[in-house]
N, C-alpha and C positions, 0 to 999 in steps of 0.2 A: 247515662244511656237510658231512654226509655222504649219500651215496649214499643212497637209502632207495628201495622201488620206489614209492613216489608222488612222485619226483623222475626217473624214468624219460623221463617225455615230454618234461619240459624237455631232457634230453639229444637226445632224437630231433630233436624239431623244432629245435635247435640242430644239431646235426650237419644234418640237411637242407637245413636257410638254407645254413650252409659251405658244402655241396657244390654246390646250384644256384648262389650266386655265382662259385663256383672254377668252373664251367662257362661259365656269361656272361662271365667275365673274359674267362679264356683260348680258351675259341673265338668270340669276339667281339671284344672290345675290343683283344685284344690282336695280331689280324692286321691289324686295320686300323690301330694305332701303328704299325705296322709296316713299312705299305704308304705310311703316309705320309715317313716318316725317309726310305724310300728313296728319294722323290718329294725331296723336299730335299735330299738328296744327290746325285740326279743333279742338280737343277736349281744348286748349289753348285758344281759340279765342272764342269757347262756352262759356268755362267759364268769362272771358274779358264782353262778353257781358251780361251775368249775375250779373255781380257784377255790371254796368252801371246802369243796369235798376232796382237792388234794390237800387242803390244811387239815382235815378231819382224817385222808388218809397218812397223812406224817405226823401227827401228835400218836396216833393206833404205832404206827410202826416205831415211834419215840416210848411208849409206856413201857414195855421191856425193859429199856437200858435204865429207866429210872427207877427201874426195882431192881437193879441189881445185876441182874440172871435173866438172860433170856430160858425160854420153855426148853428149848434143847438144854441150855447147860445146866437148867435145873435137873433135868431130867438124868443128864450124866454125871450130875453128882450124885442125883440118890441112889445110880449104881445100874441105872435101866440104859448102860451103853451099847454097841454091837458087840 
């Protein structure tokens, strides 16, 4: 196929479709992928540190039993009961 100028408009209106879609895309579609990953990532990374801090708060509540005695029953053995 070559260029001929009654093959001109095909070029035009080709190039024109590309660029209004390269517009739609990118200032459309593409901030709100955007906007969503982020939304996923925070709401991933919330969770990440949720599960952290009940494994920090269950090993706390585990240190006790692995010494033996908890604070109360220490405490009622060394005689300080009601």
């Amino acid at each position: 196929m070559t260029l001929r100028p009654d093959n001109y408009y095909e070029l035009a209106v080709g190039l024109v479709t590309f660029l209004v879609t390269l517009f739609v895309v990118g200032k459309l579609l593409i901030p709100r992928l955007q906007k969503t990953l982020a939304e996923r990532v925070d709401a991933i990374e919330g969770g990440i540190m949720r599960a952290e801090e009940a494994q920090a708060k269950a090993r706390n509540l585990e240190r006790p039993r692995a010494t033996g005695r908890s604070p109360a029953r220490r405490g009622a053995a060394a005689g300080g009961g009601p």
